[in-house]
C-alpha positions in Angstrom: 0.0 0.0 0.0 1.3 2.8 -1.2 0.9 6.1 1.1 1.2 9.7 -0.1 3.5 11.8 2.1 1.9 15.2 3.3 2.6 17.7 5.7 0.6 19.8 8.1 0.0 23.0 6.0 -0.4 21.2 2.9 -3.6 18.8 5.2 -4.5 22.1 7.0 -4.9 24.1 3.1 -7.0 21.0 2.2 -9.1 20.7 4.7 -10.2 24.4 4.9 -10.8 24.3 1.1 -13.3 21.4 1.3 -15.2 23.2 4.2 -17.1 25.8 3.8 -18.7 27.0 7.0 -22.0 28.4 7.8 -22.7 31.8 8.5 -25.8 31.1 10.9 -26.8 28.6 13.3 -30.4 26.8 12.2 -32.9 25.3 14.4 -31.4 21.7 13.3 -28.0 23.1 14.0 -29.7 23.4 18.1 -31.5 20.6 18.3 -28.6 18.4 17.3 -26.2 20.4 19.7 -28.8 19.8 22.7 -29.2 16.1 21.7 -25.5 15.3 21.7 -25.2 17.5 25.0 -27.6 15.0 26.5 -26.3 11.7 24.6 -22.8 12.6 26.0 -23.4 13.9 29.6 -21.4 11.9 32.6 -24.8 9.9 34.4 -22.9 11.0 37.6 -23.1 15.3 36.6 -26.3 15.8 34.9 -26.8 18.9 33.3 -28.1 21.5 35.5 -31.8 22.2 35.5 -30.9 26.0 35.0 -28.1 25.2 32.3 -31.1 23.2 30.3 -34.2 25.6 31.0 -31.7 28.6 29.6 -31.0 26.2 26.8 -34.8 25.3 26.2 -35.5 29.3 26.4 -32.9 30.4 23.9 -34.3 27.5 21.7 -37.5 28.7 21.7 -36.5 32.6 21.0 -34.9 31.1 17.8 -37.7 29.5 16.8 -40.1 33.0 17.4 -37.9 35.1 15.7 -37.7 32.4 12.5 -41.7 32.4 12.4 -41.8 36.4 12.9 -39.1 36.5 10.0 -41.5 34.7 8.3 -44.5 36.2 8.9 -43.1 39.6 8.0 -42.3 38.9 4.6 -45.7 37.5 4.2 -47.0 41.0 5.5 -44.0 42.8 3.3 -44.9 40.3 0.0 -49.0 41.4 0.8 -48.6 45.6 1.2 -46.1 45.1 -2.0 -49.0 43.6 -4.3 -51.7 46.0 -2.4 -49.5 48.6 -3.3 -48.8 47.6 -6.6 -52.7 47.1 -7.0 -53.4 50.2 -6.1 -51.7 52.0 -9.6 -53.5 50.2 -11.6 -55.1 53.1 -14.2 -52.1 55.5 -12.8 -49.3 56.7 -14.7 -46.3 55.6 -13.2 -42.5 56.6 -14.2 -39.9 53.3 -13.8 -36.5 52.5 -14.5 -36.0 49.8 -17.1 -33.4 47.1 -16.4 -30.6 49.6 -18.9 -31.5 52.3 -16.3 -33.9 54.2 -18.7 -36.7 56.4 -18.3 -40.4 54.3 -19.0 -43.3 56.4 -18.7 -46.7 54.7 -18.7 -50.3 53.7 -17.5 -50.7 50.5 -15.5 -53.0 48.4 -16.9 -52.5 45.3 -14.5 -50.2 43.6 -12.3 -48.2 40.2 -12.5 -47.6 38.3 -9.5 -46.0 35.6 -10.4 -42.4 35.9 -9.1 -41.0 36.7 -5.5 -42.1 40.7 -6.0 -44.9 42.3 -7.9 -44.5 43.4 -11.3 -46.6 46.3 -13.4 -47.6 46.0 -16.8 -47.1 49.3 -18.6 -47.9 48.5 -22.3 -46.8 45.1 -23.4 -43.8 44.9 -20.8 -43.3 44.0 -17.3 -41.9 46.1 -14.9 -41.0 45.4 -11.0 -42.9 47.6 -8.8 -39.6 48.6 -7.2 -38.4 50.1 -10.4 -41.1 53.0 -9.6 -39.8 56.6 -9.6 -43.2 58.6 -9.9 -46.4 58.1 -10.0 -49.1 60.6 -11.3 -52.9 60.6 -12.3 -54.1 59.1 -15.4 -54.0 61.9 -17.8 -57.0 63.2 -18.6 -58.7 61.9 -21.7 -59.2 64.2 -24.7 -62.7 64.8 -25.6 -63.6 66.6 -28.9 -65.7 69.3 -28.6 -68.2 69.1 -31.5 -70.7 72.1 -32.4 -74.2 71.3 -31.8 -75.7 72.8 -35.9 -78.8 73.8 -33.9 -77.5 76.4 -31.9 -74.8 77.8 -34.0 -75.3 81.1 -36.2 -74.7 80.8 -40.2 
C-alpha cells in the first residue's frame, strides 16, 4: 500500500478548502447540539436544571424570531402587491433594467415571481423600479358644435 506523504499545511490548506462553513446557526443546528449534549453527559453530573431551562428558552426565542421572520415577509410580499394594485389606471414613471426612463399607464399587475411586477404596455416592470407616479391623464374629448344652436 502505497501512502502519499503530506505535511501539516499542505492537510491544514485542504481541509479548509473542502469546508465551507455556515454563517448562521439553524434550528437543526440546536437541536442536534442539545441532543448530543444529552447523549454525551457523565450519568454521575447531569446537566443543570438551569443550564437546560436557559438552553430550552434560547431554543424557543430562535424559533419565534424564524416564524416572525416569516410572517413579515408575508406581510412585506402582501402591502407590496396591495400597493402595486393600487396603480392600476395611474401613470407611473420606472427604471427599465438599462437604467432608462419608462413612462406609462398600469393596466395590470403580474404576481408571479418573489415581487410584484406592473404592466405598462406590453412589458413587465417590477414595482420597485417606480420613480413617480401621477394621475391618469385626462382623456381628450372633442368638442363638436351642436348645428342647432350655431349662427350661419
Amino acid at each position: 500500500m502505497l501512502v502519499k506523504p503530506t505535511d501539516k499545511s499542505t492537510a491544514y490548506a485542504e481541509a479548509a478548502q473542502a469546508r465551507v462553513p455556515k454563517q448562521t446557526l439553524g434550528q437543526e443546528d440546536f437541536l442536534k447540539l442539545i441532543t448530543i449534549q444529552l447523549a454525551h453527559q457523565d450519568p454521575m453530573k447531569p446537566m443543570e436544571d438551569t443550564a437546560f431551562i436557559a438552553q430550552m428558552a434560547q431554543f424557543t426565542s430562535l424559533e419565534q424570531t424564524t416564524q416572525l421572520n416569516r410572517e413579515f415577509a408575508a406581510l412585506r410580499a402582501s402591502t407590496e402587491l396591495n400597493s402595486a394594485g393600487g396603480l392600476i389606471g395611474r401613470q407611473v414613471t420606472v427604471l427599465d433594467n438599462k437604467n432608462e426612463v419608462v413612462v406609462g399607464l398600469v393596466s395590470g399587475v403580474d404576481n408571479t415571481t418573489d415581487t410584484p411586477r406592473l404592466i405598462i404596455g406590453d412589458k413587465l416592470y417590477p414595482y420597485s423600479s417606480v420613480v413617480r407616479v401621477e394621475p391618469a391623464p385626462a382623456p381628450v374629448v372633442p368638442v363638436v358644435a351642436d348645428p342647432a344652436t350655431t349662427t350661419p
